[in-house]
C-alpha positions in Angstrom: -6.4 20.1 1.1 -4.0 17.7 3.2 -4.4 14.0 0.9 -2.4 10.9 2.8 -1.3 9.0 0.0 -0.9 4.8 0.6 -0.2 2.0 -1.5 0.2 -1.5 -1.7 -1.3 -2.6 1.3 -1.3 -6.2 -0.1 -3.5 -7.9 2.8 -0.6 -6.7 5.3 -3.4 -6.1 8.5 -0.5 -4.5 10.9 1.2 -2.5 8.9 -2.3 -0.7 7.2 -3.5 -0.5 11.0 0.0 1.4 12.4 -0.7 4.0 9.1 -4.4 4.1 9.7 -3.6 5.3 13.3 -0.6 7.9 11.7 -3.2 9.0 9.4 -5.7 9.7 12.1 -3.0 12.1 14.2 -1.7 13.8 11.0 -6.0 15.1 10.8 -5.5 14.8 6.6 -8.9 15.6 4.5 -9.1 12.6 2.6 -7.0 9.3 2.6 -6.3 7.5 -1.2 -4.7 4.3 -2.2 -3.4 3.7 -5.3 -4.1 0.0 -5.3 -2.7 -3.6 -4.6 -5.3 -3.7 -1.5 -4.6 -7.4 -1.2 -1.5 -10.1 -2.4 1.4 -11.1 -0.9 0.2 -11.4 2.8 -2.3 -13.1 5.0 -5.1 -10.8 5.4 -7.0 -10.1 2.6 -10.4 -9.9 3.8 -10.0 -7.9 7.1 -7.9 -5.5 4.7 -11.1 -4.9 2.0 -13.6 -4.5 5.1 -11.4 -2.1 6.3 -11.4 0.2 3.1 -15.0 -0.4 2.9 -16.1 0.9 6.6 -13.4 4.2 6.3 -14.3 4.9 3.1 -10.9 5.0 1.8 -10.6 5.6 -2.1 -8.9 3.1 -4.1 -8.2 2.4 -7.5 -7.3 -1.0 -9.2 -3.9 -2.8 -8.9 -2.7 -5.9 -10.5 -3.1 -8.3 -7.5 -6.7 -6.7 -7.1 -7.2 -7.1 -10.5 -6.0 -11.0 -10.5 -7.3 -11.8 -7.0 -10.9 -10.5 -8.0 -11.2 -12.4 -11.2 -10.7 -10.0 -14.0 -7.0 -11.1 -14.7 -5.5 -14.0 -15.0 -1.7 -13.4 -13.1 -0.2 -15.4 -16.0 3.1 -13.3 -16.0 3.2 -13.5 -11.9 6.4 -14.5 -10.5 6.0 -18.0 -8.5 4.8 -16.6 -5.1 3.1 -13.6 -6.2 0.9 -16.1 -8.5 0.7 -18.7 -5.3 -0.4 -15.8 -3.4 -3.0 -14.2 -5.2 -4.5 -17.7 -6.4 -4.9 -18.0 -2.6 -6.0 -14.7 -2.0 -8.9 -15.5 -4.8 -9.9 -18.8 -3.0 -10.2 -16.7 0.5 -12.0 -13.5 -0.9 -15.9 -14.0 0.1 -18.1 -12.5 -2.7 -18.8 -9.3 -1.3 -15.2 -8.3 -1.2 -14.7 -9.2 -5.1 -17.5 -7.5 -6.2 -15.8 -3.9 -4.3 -12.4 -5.0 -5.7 -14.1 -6.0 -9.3 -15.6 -1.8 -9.0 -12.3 -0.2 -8.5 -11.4 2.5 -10.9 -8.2 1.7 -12.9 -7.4 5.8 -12.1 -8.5 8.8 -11.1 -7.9 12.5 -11.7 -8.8 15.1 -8.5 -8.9 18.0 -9.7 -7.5 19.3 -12.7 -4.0 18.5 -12.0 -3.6 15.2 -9.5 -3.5 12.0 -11.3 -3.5 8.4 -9.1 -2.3 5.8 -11.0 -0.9 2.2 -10.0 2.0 1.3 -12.2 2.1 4.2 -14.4 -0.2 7.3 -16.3 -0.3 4.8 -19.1 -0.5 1.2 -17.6 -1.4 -0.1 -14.3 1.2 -3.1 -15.0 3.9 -0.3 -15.9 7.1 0.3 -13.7 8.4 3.4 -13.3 12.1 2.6 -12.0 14.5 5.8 -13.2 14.3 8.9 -14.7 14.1 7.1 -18.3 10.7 5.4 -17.3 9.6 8.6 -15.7 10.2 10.8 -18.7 8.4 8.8 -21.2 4.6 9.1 -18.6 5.8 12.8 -18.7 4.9 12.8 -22.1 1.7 10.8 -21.2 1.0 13.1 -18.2 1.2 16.4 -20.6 -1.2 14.7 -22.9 -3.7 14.4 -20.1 -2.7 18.0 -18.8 -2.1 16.8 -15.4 1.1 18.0 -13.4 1.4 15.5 -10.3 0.9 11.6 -10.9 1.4 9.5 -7.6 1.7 6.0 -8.2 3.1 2.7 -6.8 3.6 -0.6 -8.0 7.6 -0.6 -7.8 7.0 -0.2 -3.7 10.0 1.8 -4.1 9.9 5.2 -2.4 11.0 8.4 -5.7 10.1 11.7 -6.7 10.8 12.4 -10.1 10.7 15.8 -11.4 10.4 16.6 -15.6 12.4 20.0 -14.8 15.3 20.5 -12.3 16.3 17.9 -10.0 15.0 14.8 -8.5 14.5 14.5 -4.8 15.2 11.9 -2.0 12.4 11.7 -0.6 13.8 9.9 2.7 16.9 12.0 3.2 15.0 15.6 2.9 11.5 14.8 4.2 8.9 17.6 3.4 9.6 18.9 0.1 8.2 21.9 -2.1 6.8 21.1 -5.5 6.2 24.3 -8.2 2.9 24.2 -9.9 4.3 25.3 -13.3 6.4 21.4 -13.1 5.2 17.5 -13.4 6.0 15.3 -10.9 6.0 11.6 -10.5 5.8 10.4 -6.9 5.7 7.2 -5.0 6.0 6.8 -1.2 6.5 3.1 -1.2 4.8 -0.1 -0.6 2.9 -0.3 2.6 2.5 -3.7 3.0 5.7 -4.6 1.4 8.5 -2.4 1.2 11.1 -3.3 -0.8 14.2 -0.4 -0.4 15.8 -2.3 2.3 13.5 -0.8 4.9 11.3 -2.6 6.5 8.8 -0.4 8.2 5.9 0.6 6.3 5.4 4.0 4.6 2.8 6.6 3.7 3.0 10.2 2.7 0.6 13.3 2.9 0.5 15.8 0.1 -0.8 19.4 1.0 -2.0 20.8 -1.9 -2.4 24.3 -0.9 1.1 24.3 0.6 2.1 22.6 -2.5 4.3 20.0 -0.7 5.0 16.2 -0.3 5.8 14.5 2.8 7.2 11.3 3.7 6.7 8.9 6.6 8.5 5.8 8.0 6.7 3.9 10.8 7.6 0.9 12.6 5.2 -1.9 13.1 5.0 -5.6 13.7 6.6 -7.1 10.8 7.6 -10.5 12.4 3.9 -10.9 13.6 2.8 -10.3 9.7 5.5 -12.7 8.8 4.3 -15.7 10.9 1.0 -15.7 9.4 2.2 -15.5 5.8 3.8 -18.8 7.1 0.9 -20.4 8.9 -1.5 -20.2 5.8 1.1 -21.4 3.9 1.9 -19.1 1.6 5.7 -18.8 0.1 8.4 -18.8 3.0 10.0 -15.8 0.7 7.4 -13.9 1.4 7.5 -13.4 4.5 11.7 -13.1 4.9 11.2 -10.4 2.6 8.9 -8.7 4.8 11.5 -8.8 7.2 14.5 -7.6 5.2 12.1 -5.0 3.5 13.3 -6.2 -0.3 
């Protein structure tokens, strides 16, 4: 089965459309994100309906969780609170409710696990091999071999045995089934490696294999709006240095 793996779309509208369109030519099974639908950017609404009308599984991120009602950002930097305080007061009830319904995670099959921040926490980070090894630990106690997860929008594959992997400088890489993994293919609607085009990747799970994918799209037209509602002038340079 061919997944195509997104996350963080945070209400970026032309960046989720330019992957949507990937997503169609790649002819995947299934598409999953593994949260943050909405935050940061100007397009919160058309970015739920769209994950409502495809169909797209989701589970619940932080800014989904805040913007919906069910947490109070209280440890938000300054213009992700701004944001998502924003983002609440321009959600119509209807979008809520599907963000209130998200799943916090999900296991497909008996050895993918989609998490946000971590197997443990959706508000974890996993940033180096340190971070990864301790979910290892939580992955084996849940006896599953391949978490994907975002939250740092930083693209890594980390692997409990052997070495880690690159995942922009290699491309398509081969996982073993007797291993764990750890991988994230970067914040859609944010990136934040210096890059920024937005991201996706497609795992084949008969192949066994994990690919990544850089597209460009228009960031600058993203950017305007995130200044014409106002939001936080740093959001939107960031979108255009991809940090």
């Amino acid at each position: 089965m061919r997944y195509a793996i997104i996350c963080d779309v945070h209400s970026n509208l032309e960046a989720l459309e330019i992957v949507l369109a990937e997503i169609k030519r790649q002819k995947v099974d299934t598409v999953v994100h593994l949260g943050d639908i909405v935050g940061y950017n100007a397009n919160p609404n058309e970015c739920v309906e769209i994950f409502m009308a495809e169909n797209i599984t989701s589970i619940m991120g932080n800014h989904d969780a805040a913007a919906c009602g069910l947490d109070d950002p209280l440890w938000f930097n300054s213009a992700a609170k701004q944001a998502v305080i924003w983002t609440r007061n321009r959600l119509d009830a209807k979008k809520k409710e599907y963000l209130r319904n998200l799943p916090d995670k999900l296991v497909l099959g008996k050895m993918l696990l989609l998490s946000h921040g971590s197997p443990e926490n959706r508000d974890n980070y996993i940033l180096d091999w340190m971070d990864a090894m301790r979910q290892f630990a939580v992955m084996e106690k849940m006896a599953v071999n391949i978490c994907f997860f975002g939250h740092s929008h930083l693209p890594a594959l980390f692997a409990y045995r052997g070495f880690n992997h690159d995942l922009e400088q290699y491309g398509k890489h081969t996982l073993d089934s007797n291993n764990r993994y750890l991988v994230n293919f970067g914040g859609l609607g944010q990136p934040r490696d210096g890059d920024p085009r937005t991201c996706l990747g497609i795992f084949d799970s008969e192949e066994m294999t994990v690919e990544f994918f850089r597209l460009k799209y228009d960031v600058l037209k993203c950017a305007r709006k995130v200044e014409k509602a106002g939001l936080d002038t740093y959001l939107a340079e960031r979108l255009i240095a991809g940090v």
